[in-house]
N, C-alpha and C positions, 0 to 999 in steps of 0.2 A: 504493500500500500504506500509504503514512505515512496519510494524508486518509482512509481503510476505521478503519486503528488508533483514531485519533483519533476517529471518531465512534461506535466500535463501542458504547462502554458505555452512550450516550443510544440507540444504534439497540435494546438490550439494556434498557432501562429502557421503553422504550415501545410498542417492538412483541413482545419477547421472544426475537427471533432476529437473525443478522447474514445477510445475504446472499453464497451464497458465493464466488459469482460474480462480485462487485461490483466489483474492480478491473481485471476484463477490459473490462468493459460501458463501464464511464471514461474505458477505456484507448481504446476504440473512438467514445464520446459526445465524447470533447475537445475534437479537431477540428471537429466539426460543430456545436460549442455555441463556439469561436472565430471558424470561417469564418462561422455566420449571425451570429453578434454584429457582426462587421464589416463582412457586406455587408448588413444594417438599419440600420446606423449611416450608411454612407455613403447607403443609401437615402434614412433621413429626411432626409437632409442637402440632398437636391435631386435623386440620382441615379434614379427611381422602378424604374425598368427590373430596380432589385437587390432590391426587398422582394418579389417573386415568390418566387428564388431561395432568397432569408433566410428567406423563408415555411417554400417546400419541407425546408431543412435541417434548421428546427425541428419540421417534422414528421417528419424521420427520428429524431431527437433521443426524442423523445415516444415513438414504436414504439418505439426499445431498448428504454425506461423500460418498457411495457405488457409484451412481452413477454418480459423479463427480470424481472416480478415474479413469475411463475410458475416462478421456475426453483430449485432446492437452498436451502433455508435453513438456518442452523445454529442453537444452542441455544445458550444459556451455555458448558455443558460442551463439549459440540461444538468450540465456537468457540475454547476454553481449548486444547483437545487440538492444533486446528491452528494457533494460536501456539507456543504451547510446540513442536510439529514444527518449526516456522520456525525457529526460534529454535536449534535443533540444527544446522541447516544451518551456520550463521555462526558460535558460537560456538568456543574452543578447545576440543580434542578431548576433555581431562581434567575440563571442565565438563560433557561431554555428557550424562553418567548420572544429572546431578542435576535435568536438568531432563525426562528421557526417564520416569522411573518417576513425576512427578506429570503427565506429560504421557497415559500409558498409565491412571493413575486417573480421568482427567479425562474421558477418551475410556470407558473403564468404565461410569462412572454414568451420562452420556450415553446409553447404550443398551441400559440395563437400567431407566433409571426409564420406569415407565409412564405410559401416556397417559394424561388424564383421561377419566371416560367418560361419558356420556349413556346412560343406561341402557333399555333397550328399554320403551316408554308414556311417555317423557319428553320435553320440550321445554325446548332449554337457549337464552334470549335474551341473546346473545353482547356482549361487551362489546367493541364496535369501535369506539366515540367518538360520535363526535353523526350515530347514525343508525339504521338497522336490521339487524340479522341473525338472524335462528330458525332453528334447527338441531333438525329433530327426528329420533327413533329408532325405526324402527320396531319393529326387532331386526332378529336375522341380517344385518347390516351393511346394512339397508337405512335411507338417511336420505332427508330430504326439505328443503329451504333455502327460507326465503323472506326474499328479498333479502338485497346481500349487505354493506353498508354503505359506507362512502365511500371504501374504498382497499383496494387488491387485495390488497396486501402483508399487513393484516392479517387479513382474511379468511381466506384460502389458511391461514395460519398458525395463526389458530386453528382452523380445520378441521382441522390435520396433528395440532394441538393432542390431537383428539379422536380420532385414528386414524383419519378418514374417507378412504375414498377412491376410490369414486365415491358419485353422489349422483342418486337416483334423479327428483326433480323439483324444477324449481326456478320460482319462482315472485315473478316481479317486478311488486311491488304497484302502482306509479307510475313516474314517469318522472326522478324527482327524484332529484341526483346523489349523496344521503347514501342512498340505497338502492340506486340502480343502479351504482354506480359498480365497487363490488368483484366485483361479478358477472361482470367481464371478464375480469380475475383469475381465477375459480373455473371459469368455462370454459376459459380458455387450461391449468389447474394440473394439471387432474381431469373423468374422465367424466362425465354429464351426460347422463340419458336423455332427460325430457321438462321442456320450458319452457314456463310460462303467462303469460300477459301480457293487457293490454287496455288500451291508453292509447290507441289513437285517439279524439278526434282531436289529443289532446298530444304533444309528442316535448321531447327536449333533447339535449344534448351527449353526456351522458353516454348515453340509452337509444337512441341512433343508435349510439356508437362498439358496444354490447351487441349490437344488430342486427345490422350488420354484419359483426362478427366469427360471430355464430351461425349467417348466411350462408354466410361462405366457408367455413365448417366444414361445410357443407350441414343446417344445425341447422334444423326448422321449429318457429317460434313457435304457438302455441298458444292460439286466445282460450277459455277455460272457459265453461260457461255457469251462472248461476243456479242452484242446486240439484245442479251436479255433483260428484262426489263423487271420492277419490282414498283405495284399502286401501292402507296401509301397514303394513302386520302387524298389530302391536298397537294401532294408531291409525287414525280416519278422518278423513281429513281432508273438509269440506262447504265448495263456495264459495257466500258469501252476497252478494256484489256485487261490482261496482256492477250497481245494477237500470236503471240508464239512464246515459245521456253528461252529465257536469258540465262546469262553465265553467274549475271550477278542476281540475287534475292531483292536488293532497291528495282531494279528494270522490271524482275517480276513480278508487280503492285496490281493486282485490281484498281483500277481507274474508274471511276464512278462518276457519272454527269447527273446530277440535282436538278431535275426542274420545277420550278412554281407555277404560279401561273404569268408570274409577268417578268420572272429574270430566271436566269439557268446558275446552279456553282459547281466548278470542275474539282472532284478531291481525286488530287492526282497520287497522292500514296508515297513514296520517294522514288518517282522513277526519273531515271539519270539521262543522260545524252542519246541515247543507243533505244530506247524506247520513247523517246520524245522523237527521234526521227520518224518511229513507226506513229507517231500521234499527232502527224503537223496539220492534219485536220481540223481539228478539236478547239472551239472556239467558248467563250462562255461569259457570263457578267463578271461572274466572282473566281477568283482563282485560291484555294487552299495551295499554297506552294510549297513545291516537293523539296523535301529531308532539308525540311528546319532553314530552308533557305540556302543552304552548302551550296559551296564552289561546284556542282555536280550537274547542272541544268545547261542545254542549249540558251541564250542570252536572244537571238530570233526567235526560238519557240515561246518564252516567256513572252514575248514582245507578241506571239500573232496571237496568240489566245485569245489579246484585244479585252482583257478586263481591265473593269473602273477599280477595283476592288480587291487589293491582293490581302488575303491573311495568312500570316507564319507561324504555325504554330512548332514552339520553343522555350524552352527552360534556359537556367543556368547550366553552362555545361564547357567545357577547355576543350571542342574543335572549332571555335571561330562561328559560330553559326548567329548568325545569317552572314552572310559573308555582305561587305558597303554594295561590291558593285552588282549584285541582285538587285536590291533596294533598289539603286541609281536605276536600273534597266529596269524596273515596274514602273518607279515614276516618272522617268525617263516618257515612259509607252502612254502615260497620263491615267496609270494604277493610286487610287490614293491605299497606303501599306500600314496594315494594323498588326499587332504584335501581341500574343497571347502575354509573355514573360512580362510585356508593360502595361497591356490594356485589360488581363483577366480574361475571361471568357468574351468570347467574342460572337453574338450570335447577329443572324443575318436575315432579314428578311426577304422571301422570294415571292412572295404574293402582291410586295408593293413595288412601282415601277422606281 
């Protein structure tokens, strides 16, 4: 409980919620993050027979962590409300009322402030760090996710964020762990009707552990095709690639084109030079622009796409990302460029001209 208190206001500064469950998970991870600690230690040491063992533990260790990010988060207020209840338990009896009526306000706002919303024809590019997540609306509670960015935790969160709660397709661009990664998350968190995919013949860490679990939940992946299309009320969604298998896992992105009713947004995934040649068609209002902005993009293709509108979605992160002369070349093209890492969540509307 002390080690919960103590980090709560950094866990409250950057993901926005505490976990509520988080000193049970501890209570239960402690052991098993002592016992592998010491039989790797003795492992490296000569014993070999023990890092199988150390292995296994820290994979139990891991599983708490996965599926324990899915579980209760609290708010500020939330989190205020159930201090301040603690805090009643312990203190003297004649102290208790003065902490019970700011603990009952606290719990109040809590759960009368509303959620932010995504409004039915919109597309809000979520600000989860250095990676991706689109959140769109169809209306009538129907959303659609493509990918879900690098950590479950905040994913989940921002989606409760918005009142979602299920999510009617989702749609894992690449196999890369700043996209796949939260998607474990949003399966483990919230229903989850149909998933698209197509990374063969790439895989990693991250879009194995994504599989696997969509597996045992008996979930079938979904490869789209070229030209497929997906109603979501007020939005269509069109897949426009990959038209063929690349070398690199960035070139082979699902490419998705958004339409509203009165502007189109291209979420092109991080696909590089070498599929931007296969894509110099592809024109739209709004541009999500590919891997964070990186030195990685054709500088004409950015330029013919011809949007007013470019967003980046991007974290704190040491490759340089967005790189100036993107920027320069969106607004160059007469792109006005919004930026997750500075603006927050970025949503978009495609209903209005």
């Amino acid at each position: 409980m002390g080690a919960q208190i103590a980090v709560a206001p950094l866990l409250l500064l950057h993901f926005g919620s505490v976990p509520l469950l988080s000193p049970l998970v501890n209570l239960l991870a402690a052991p098993l993050v002592t016992a592998s600690t010491l039989a790797g230690a003795v492992g490296a040491m000569g014993i070999g027979l023990l890092i199988g063992p150390a292995s296994w533990l820290a994979d139990l260790v891991l599983l708490l962590a996965r599926t324990a990010s899915g579980w209760p988060q609290l708010g500020a207020g939330a989190f205020a409300g159930v201090a301040v209840g603690g805090l009643v338990l312990v203190v003297p009896p004649h102290l208790r009322v003065h902490l019970v009526v700011p603990a009952a306000i606290a719990v109040a706002v809590a759960m009368v402030t509303p959620n932010a919303a995504v409004e039915p024809g919109s597309v809000a590019v979520l600000d989860v760090g250095q990676g991706d997540a689109i959140l769109m609306s169809g209306g009538e509670g129907r959303f659609a996710l493509v990918d879900g960015g690098p950590d479950p935790a905040v994913i989940v969160s921002r989606l409760r964020d918005y009142g979602v709660t299920s999510i009617e397709l989702v749609v894992l661009t690449h196999v890369h762990a700043d996209h796949a990664s939260g998607l474990a998350g949003v399966v483990s968190a919230l229903p989850v009707g149909t998933v698209w995919a197509d990374t063969d013949p790439h895989t990693s860490g991250a879009s194995a552990e994504l599989f696997d679990l969509l597996d045992s939940r008996g979930m079938r992946v979904s490869v789209p095709s070229v030209g497929e299309r997906w109603h979501l009320g007020a939005l269509d969604l069109v897949v426009e690639a990959p038209v063929r298998r690349y070398a690199s896992p960035n070139d082979q992105s699902i490419v998705v084109t958004v339409r509203g009713r009165s502007r189109s947004m291209l979420l092109s995934g991080d696909i590089e030079t070498f599929a931007q040649t296969d894509l110099s068609h592809l024109r739209a209002d709004v541009l999500k622009v590919p891997h964070q902005g990186a030195a990685t993009s054709d500088p004409d293709w950015l330029t013919e796409v011809g949007a007013d509108l470019a967003v980046i979605s991007v974290g704190p992160n040491d490759f340089g990302h967005p790189v100036d002369w993107v920027i320069e070349t969106l607004e160059t093209s007469g792109a006005s460029v919004v930026r997750t890492d500075l603006e927050g969540d970025v949503v978009v509307d495609l209903m209005s001209p």
